[in-house]
ROLUM-886742 format. One record per residue (C-alpha): x, y, z. Coordinates in Angstrom, 3 decimals. Layout:
! residues N
[[X; Y; Z]] ...
This chain:
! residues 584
[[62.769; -2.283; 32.731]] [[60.225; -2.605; 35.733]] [[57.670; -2.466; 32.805]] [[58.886; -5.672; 31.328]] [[59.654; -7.689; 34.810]] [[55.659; -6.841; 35.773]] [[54.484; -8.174; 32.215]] [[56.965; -11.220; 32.841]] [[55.905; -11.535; 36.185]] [[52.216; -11.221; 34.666]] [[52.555; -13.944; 32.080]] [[54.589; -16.289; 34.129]] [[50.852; -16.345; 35.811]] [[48.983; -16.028; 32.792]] [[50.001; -18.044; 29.755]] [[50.067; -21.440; 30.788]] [[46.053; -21.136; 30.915]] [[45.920; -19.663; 27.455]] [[45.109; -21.613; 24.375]] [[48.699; -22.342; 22.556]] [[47.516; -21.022; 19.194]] [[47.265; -17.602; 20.793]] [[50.542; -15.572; 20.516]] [[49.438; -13.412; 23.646]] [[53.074; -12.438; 24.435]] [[53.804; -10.808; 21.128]] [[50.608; -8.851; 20.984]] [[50.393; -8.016; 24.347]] [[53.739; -7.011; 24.753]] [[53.696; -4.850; 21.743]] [[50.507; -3.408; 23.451]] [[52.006; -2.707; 27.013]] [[55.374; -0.570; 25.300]] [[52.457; 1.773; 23.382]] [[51.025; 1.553; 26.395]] [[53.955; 3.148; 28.622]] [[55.450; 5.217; 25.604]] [[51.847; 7.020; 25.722]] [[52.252; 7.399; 29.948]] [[55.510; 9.150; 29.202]] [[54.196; 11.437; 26.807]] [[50.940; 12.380; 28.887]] [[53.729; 12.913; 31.887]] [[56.248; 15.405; 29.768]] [[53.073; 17.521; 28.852]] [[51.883; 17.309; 32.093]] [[54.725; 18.938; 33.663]] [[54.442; 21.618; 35.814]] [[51.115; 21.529; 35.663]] [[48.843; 22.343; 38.766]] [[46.415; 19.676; 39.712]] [[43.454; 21.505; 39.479]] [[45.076; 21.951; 35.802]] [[45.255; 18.278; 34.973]] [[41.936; 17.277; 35.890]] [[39.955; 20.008; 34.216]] [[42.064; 18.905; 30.676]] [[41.089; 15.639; 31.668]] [[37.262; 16.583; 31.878]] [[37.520; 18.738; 28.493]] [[39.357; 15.907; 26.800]] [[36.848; 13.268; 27.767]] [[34.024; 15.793; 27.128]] [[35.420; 16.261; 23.833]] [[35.279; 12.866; 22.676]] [[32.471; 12.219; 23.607]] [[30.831; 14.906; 22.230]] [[32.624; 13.640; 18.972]] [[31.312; 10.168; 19.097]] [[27.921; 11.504; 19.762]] [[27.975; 13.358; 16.985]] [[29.698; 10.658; 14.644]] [[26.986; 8.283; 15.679]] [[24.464; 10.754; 15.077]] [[25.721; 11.449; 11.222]] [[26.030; 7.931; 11.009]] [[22.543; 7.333; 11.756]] [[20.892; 9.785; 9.540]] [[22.853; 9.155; 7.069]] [[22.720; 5.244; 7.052]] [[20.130; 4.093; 9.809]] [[16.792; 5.848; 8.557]] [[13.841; 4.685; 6.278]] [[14.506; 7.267; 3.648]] [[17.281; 7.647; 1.858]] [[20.070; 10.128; 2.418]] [[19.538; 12.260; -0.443]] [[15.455; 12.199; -0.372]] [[15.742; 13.500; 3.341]] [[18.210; 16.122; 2.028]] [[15.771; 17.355; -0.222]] [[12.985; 17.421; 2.314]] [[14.999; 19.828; 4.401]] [[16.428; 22.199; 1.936]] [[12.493; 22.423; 1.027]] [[11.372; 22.696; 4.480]] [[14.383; 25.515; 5.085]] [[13.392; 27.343; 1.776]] [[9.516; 27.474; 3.053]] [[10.281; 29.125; 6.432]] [[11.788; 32.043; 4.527]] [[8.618; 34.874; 4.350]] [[8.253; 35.839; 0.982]] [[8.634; 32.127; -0.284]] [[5.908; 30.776; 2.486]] [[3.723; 33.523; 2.266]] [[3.584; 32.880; -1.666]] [[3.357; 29.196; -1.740]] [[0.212; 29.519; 0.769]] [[-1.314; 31.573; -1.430]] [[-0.700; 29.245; -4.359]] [[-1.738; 26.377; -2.288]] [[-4.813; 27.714; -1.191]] [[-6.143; 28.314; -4.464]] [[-5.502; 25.362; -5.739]] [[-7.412; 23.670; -3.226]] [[-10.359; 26.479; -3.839]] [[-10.139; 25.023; -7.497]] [[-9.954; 21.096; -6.411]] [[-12.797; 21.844; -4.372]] [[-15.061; 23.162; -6.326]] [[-14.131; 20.768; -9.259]] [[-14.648; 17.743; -7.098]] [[-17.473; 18.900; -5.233]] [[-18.902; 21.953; -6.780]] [[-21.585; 24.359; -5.461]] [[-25.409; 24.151; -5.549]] [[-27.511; 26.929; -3.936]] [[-30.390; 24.461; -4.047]] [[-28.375; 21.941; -1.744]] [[-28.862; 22.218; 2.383]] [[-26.279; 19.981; 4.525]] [[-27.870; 18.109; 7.691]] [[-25.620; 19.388; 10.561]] [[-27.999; 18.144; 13.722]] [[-29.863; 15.982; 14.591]] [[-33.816; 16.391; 13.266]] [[-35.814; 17.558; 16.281]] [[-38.201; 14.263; 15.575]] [[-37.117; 11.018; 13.894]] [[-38.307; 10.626; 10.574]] [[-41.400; 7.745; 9.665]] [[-40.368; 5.592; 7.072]] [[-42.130; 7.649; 4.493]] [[-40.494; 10.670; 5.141]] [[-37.230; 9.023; 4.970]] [[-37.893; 7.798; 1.785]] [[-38.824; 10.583; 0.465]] [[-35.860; 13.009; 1.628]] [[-33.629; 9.798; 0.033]] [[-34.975; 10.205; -2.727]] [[-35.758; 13.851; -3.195]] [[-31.893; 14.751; -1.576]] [[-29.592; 11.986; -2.460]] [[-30.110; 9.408; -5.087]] [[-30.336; 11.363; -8.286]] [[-29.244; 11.106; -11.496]] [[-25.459; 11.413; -12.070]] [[-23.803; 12.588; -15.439]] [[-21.444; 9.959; -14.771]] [[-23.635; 6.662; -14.645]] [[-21.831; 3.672; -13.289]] [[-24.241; 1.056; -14.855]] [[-23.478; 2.247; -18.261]] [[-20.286; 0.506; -17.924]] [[-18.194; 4.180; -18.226]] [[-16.538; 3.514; -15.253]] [[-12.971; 1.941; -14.370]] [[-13.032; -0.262; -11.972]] [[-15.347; 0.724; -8.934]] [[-18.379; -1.710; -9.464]] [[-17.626; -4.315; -10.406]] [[-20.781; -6.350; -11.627]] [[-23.620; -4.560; -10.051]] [[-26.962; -6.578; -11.595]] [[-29.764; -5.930; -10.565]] [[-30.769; -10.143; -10.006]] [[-27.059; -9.758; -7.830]] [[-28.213; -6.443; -5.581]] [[-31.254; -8.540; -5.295]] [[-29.812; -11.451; -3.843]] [[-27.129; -10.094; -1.675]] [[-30.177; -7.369; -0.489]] [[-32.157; -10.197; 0.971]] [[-28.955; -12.255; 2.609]] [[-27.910; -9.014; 4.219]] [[-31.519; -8.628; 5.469]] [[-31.051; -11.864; 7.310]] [[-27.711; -10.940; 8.894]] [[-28.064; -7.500; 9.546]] [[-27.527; -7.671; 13.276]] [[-24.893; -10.426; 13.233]] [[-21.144; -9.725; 14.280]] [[-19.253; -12.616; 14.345]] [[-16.682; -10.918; 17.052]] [[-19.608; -13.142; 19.034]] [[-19.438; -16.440; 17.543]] [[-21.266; -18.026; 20.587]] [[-24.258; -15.879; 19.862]] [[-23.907; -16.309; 15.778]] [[-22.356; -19.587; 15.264]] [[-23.726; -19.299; 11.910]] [[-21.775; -16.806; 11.058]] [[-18.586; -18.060; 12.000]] [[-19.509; -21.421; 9.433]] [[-19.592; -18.855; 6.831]] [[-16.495; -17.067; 7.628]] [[-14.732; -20.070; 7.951]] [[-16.200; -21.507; 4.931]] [[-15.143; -18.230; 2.653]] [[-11.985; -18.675; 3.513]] [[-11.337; -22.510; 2.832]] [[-13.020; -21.681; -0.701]] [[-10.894; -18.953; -1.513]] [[-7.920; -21.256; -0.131]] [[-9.055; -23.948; -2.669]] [[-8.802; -21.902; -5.628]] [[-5.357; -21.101; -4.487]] [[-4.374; -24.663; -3.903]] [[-3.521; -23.967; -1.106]] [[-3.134; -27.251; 1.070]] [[-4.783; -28.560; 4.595]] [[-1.809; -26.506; 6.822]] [[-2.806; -23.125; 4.464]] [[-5.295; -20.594; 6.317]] [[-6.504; -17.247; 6.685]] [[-9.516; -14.584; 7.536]] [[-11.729; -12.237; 6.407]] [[-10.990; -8.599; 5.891]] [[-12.656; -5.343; 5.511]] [[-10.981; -5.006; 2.126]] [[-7.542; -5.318; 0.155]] [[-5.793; -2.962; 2.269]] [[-6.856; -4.269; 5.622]] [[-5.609; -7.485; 3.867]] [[-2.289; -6.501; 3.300]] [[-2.172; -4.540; 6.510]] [[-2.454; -7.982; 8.338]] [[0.491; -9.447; 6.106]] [[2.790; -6.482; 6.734]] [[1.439; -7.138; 10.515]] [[2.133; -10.330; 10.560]] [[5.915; -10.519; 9.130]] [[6.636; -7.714; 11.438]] [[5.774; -9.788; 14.374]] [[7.703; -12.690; 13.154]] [[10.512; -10.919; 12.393]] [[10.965; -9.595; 16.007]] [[10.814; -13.800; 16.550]] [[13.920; -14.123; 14.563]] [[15.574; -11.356; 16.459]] [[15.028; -8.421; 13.651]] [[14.648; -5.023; 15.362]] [[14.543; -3.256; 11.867]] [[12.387; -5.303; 9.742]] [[12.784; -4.538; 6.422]] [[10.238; -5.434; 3.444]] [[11.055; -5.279; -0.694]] [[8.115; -4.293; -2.900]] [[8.153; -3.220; -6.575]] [[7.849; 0.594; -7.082]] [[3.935; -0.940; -8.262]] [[2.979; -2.085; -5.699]] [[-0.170; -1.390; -4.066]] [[-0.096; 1.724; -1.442]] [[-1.387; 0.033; 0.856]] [[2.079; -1.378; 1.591]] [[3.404; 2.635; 2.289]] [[0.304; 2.379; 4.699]] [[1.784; -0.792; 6.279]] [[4.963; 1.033; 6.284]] [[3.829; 3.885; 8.215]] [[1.532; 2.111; 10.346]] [[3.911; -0.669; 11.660]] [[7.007; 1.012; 11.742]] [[9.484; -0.787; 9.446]] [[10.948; -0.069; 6.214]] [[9.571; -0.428; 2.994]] [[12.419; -1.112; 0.381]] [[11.167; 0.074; -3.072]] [[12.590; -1.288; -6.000]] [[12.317; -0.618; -9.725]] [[10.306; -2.534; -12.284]] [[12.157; -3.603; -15.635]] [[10.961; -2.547; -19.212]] [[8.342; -5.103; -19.105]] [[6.536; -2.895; -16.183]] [[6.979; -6.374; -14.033]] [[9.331; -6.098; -11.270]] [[13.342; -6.166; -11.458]] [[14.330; -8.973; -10.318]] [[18.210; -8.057; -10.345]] [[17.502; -5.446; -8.640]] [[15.121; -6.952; -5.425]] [[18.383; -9.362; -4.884]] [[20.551; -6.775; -4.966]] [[18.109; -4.743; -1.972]] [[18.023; -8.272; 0.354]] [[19.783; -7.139; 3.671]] [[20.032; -8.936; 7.104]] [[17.184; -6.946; 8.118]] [[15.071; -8.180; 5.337]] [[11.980; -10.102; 6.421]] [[9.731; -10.693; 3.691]] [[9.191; -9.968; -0.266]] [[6.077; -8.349; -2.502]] [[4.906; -9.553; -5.688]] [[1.574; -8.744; -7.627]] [[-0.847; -10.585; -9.516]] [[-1.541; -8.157; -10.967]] [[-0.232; -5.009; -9.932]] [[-2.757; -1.646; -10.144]] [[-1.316; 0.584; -12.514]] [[-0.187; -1.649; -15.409]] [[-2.032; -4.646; -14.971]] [[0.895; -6.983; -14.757]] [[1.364; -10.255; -12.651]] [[5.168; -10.039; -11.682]] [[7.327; -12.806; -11.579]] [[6.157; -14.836; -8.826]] [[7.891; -18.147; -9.222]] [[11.421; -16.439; -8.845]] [[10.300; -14.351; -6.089]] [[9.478; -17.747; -5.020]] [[13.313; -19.135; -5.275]] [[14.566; -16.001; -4.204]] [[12.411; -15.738; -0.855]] [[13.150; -19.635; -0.243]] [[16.897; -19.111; -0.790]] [[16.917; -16.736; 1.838]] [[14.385; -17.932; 4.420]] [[11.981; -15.281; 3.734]] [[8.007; -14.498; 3.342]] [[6.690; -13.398; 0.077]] [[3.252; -12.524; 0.084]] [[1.182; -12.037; -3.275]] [[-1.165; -9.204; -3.822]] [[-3.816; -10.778; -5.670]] [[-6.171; -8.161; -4.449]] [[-7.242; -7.127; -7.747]] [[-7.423; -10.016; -9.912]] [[-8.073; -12.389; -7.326]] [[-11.071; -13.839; -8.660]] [[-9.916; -13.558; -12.501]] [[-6.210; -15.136; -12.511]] [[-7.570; -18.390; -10.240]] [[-10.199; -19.097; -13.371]] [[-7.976; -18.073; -16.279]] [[-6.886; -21.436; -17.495]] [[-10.268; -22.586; -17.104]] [[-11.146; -19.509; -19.270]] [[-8.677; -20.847; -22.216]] [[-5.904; -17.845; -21.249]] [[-2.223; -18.976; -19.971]] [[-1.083; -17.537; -16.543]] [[2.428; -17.583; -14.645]] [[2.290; -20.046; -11.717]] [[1.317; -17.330; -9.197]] [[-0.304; -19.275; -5.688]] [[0.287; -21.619; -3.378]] [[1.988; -24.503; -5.965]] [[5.271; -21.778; -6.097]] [[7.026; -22.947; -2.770]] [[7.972; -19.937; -1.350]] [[4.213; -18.062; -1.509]] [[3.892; -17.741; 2.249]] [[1.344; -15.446; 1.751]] [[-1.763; -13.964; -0.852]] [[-4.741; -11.557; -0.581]] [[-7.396; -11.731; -2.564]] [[-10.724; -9.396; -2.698]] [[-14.030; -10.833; -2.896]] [[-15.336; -7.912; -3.250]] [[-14.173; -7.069; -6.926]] [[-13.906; -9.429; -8.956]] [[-15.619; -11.891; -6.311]] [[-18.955; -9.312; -6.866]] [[-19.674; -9.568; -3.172]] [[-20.504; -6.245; -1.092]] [[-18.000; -3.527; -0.626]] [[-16.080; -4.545; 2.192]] [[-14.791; -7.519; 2.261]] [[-11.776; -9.093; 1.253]] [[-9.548; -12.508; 2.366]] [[-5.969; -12.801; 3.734]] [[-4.122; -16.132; 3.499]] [[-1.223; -17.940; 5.131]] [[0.851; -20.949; 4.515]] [[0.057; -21.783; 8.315]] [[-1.050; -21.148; 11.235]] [[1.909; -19.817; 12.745]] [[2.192; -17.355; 10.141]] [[-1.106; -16.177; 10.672]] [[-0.602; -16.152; 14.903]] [[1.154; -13.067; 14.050]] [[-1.031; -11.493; 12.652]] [[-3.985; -11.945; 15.782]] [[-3.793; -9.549; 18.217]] [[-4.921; -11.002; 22.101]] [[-4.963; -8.639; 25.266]] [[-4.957; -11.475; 27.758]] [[-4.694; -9.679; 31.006]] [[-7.425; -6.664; 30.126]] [[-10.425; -6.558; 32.729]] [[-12.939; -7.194; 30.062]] [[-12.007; -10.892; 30.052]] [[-9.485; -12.027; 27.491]] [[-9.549; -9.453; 24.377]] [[-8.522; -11.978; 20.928]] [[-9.433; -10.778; 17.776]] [[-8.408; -11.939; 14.141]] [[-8.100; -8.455; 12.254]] [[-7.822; -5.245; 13.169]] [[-11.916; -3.856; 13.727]] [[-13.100; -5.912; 16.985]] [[-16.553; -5.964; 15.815]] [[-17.386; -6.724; 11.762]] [[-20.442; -6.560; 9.976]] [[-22.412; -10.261; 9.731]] [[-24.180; -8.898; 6.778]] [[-20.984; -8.407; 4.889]] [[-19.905; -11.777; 5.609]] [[-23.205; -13.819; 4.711]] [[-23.687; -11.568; 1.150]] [[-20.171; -12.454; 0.181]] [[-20.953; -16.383; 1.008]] [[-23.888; -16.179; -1.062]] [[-22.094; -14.175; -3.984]] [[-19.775; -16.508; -4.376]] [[-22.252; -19.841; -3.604]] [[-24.389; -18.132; -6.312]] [[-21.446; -18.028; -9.048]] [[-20.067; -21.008; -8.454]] [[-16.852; -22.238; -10.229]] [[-18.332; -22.051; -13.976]] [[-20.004; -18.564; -13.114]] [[-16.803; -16.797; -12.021]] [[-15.574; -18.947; -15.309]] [[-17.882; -17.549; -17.455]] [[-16.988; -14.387; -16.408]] [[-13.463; -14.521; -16.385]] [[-14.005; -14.857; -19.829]] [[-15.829; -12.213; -20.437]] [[-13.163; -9.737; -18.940]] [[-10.627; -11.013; -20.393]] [[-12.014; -11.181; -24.117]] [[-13.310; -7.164; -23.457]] [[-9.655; -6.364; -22.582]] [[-7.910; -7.867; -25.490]] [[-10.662; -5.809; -27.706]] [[-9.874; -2.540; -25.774]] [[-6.237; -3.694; -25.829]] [[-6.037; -4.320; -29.083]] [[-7.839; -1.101; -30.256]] [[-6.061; 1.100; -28.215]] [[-2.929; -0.403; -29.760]] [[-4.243; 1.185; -33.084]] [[-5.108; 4.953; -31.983]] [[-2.455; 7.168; -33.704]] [[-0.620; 8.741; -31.070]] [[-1.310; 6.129; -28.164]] [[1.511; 3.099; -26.694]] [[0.078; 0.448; -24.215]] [[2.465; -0.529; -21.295]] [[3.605; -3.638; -21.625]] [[1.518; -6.707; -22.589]] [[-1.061; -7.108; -20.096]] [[-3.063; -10.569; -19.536]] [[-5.634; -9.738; -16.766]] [[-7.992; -6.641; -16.643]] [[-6.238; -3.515; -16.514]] [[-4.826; -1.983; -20.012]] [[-2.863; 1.513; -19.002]] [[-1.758; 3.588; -22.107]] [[0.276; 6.758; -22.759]] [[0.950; 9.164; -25.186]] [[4.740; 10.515; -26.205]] [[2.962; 12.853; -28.888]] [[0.222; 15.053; -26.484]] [[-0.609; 15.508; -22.962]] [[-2.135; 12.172; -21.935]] [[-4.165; 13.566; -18.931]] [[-5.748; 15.784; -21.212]] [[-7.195; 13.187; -23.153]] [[-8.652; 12.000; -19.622]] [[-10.020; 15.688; -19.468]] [[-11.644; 14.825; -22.896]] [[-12.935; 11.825; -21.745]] [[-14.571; 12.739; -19.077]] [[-15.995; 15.048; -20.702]] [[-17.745; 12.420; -22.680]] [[-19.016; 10.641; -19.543]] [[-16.388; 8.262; -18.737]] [[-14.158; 8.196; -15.677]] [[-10.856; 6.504; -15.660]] [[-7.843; 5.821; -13.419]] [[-4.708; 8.756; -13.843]] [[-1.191; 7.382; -13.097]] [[2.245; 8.676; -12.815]] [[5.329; 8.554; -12.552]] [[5.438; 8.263; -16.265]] [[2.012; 9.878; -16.520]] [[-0.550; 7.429; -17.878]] [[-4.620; 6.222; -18.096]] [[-5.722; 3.362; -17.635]] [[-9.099; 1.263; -17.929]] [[-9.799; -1.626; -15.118]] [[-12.315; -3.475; -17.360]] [[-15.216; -4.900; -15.135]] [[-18.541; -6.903; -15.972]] [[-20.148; -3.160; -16.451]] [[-17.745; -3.093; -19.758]] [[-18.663; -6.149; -20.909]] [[-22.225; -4.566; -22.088]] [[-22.814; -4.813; -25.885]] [[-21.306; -1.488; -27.242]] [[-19.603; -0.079; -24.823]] [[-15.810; -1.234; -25.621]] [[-16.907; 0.017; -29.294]] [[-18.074; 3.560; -27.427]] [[-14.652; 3.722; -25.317]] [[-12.501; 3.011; -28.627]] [[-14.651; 5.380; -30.555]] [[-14.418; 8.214; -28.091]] [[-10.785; 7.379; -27.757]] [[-10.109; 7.749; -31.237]] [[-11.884; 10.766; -31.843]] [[-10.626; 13.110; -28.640]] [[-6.685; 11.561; -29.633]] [[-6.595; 12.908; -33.317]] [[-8.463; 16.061; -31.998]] [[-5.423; 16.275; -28.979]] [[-2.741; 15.658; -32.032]] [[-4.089; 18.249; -33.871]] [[-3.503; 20.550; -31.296]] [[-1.303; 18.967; -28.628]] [[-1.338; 22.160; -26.428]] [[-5.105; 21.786; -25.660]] [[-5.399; 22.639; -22.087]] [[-5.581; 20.065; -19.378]] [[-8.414; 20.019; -16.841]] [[-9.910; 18.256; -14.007]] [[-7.838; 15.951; -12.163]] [[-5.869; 15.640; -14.950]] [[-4.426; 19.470; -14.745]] [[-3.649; 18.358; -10.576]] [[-1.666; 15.199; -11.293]] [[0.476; 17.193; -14.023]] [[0.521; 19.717; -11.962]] [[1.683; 17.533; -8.734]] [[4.538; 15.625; -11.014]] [[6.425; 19.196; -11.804]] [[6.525; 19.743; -7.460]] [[9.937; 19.107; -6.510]] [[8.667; 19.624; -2.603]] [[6.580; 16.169; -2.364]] [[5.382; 17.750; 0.843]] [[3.338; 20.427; -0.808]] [[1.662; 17.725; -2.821]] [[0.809; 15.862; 0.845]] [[-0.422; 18.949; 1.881]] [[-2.733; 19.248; -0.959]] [[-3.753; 15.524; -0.938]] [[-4.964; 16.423; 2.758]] [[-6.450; 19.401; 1.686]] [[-8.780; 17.469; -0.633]] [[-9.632; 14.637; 2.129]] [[-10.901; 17.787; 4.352]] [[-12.853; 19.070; 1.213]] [[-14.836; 15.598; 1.779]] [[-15.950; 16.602; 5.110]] [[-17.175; 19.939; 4.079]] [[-21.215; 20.710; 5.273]] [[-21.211; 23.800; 3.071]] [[-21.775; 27.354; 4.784]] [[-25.681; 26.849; 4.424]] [[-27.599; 27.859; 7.699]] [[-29.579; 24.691; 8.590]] [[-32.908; 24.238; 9.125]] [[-34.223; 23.510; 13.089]] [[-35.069; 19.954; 11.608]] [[-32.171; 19.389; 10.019]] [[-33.709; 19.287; 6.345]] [[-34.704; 22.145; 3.835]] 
């Protein structure tokens, strides 16, 4: 009973403070007699006991739970808490366990080393006749003699000749009244860096110009901004930046952002680089994204959506006006990737072609890249990222205000850019004009529906989906499609492999718009398909033998491994002995 009198006592004290609605006495009482029935049990076992006894049980009983919890939280958060999912990083270490084992690693580094022996000398094979520079010449070289080694060492005649329009993608007008014109601007910038506006205030008008005309053919409004990039990726690098930062504004430690499975790498890049979680979701039959499915994938931590227009394997512009409703519903960003066609889809209805509302007029667009140097035909290099606002884009800015320097602000990631770059793409797109990039919207787009439409024809062939803009990807169900690629590049043409299903696909440029060549493609198409159905085994080559090859790995981190391989193949001087000068 002395129990009961104390809790009495207790809310006698208590429970004229407490809010009425609260039936404290109930629950608390009900709390204090578990409360003393668990004393009396800890005191029977206790009994007897030593007291040296009862406090090391005490210590081993807290040390036990502890440990538990620990370990609880720690299952927890690998299985719930981590970018990956739970089965994926349960693949990755049964792999990485079943490579530590001797006879399996020893045999897979054998495998994997001649493979890359093969990719390297397929990609870069060897010439006895060709010397590497690996110092420094002794003496500079006069201009002459520069020339000359240019021209005797490293502009030569290629099998695979981009100006005969053979080529996916890549250059994307290259003219030689163009390379004259931007050659000349690029002369007069050369030495400009606008990370120095005060010393090239000219500069900075052209920036800032770029920018507002891109904006314009967005419609995007007074409040809409932006900068200039190094190129798509940079671009979206910046966006992914830029929500991140915003997100830790709302209070979102884990920010997490939902892409299509087709969207552009350069959003994994983001990913890794920025540390928050990209949330992959499928695309529907249409090769445009699920929408079902991106709704279902919105979480608290979600901080911004990804839409294309168009995406890079299929050619597809998905659909942006319900991303739009979506991202609005739920107060969050959606940028567009309009890195490829972002100088075609802004001039299609001019052009006579119907497009999905895709910019700036869908309300919840809070952000869109677009390259000017693709279908823009300025310089490699250069590319434009734009914001509904300017307190979108403060995110993205990066200032070190306390550094000894003076105060460090920059716009994009590089601190200095190149002037040059900035001034050709002004006059690229001042020497187009509106009814240029028209014109040659056009002209793409009438090229693709040919190649489209012939492809559509070629026994043994499908086309994904129905594309509108540039790209036209196809696959085969009857042969292996990459060895039709092998079979094309055999006949001079180089075009983009895909997978996951495995496909080819054409990125149709100004280059293909040269009388003949969509007849060449269909022609050569045509020819090295009924050769393939005739004998559907024909062995695959080239890349294409490495991507078929890659898609049977179970162990994606073999298929890293040999991705890496190949990037350190690029750096490769060759084993030649150079000369004191540095040339042959």
């Amino acid at each position: 009973m002395l129990e009961k009198s104390l809790w009495e006592s207790f809310l006698e004290t208590v429970e004229p403070h407490l809010p009425e609605y609260l039936h404290w006495n109930e629950i608390c009482w009900t709390f204090v007699v578990y409360l003393a029935e668990g004393r009396r049990h800890i005191h029977r076992w206790t009994r007897g006991m030593e007291a040296w006894e009862i406090v090391v049980w005490t210590v081993s009983i807290c040390f036990a739970v502890w440990l538990a919890t620990e370990v609880l939280r720690f299952l927890f958060r690998w299985i719930f808490m981590q970018d990956e999912g739970f089965f994926t990083r349960t693949k990755k270490t049964f792999f990485k366990t079943l490579r530590r084992l001797p006879i399996i690693k020893d045999k897979i580094n054998a495998e994997m080393q001649k493979s890359l022996d093969d990719m390297e000398k397929l990609a870069f094979p060897e010439n006895k006749h060709v010397t590497f520079i690996q110092r420094l010449p002794s003496k500079g070289l006069k201009e002459n003699e520069l020339m000359k080694t240019l021209d005797d060492n490293y502009i030569k005649p290629s099998d695979l000749s981009w100006k005969d329009g053979k080529v996916s993608g890549t250059v994307y007008c290259g003219t030689q009244e163009l390379t004259d014109i931007l050659i000349k601007v690029y002369a007069k910038f050369a030495w400009s860096n606008p990370l120095h506006p005060d010393v090239f205030p000219e500069v900075r008008k052209m920036e800032a110009e770029v920018v507002r005309m891109v904006l314009s053919m967005f419609n995007g409004d007074k409040d809409c901004c932006g900068t200039m990039t190094g190129g798509g990726t940079e671009s979206i690098l910046l966006a992914c930046k830029a929500y991140r930062d915003w997100a830790r504004e709302r209070g979102i430690s884990k920010p997490e952002i939902i892409a299509p499975v087709t969207a552009h790498a350069a959003f994994d890049k983001a990913a890794n680089y920025f540390g928050f979680k990209l949330v992959h979701v499928p695309v529907s039959k249409d090769w445009k994204c699920d929408m079902k499915a991106m709704k279902r994938a919105i979480s608290k931590n979600t901080i911004a959506l990804v839409g294309s227009s168009p995406q890079f394997p299929h050619g597809m512009i998905d659909p942006i006006e319900e991303m739009g409703k979506l991202a609005k519903k739920y107060k969050l960003g959606l940028h567009v990737d309009a890195c490829l066609g972002g100088f075609l889809v802004p001039f299609m209805e001019k052009a006579g072609y119907d497009v999905p509302l895709f910019d700036f007029r869908v309300e919840g667009v809070t952000s869109i890249s677009a390259d000017t140097h693709k279908y823009g035909y300025s310089p490699k290099g250069s590319s434009v990222v734009m914001y509904r606002n300017k307190d979108l884009r403060h995110h993205q800015f990066f200032v070190a205000p306390d550094w000894p320097g003076g105060i460090y602000a920059c716009p994009t990631i590089p601190g200095s850019r190149s002037g040059g770059i900035i001034a050709s793409t002004w006059a690229a797109m001042m020497h187009f004009g509106e009814s240029g990039y028209v014109e040659c919207t056009k002209k793409v787009l009438q090229t693709r529906e040919r190649i489209e439409k012939g492809l559509r024809d070629v026994p043994g062939l499908y086309v994904f989906g129905e594309p509108i803009v540039s790209v036209v990807a196809f696959g085969s169900d009857k042969f292996d499609i990459y060895a039709l690629g092998t079979a094309l590049t055999g006949r001079g043409w180089c075009l983009n492999s895909l997978q996951y299903p495995p496909a080819i696909h054409l990125c149709v440029t100004l280059l293909n718009t040269q009388p003949g060549v969509a007849d060449r493609f269909l022609k050569d198409v045509r020819e090295c398909a009924a050769k393939l159905l005739a004998d559907p085994n024909a062995k695959t080559a080239g890349l294409g033998a490495i991507y078929g090859m890659a898609a049977n790995i179970p162990d994606r981190s073999i298929v890293n491994e040999l991705a890496c391989g190949f990037l350190d193949c690029m750096y490769n001087t060759g084993s030649n002995k150079p000369q004191e000068n540095g040339r042959e």
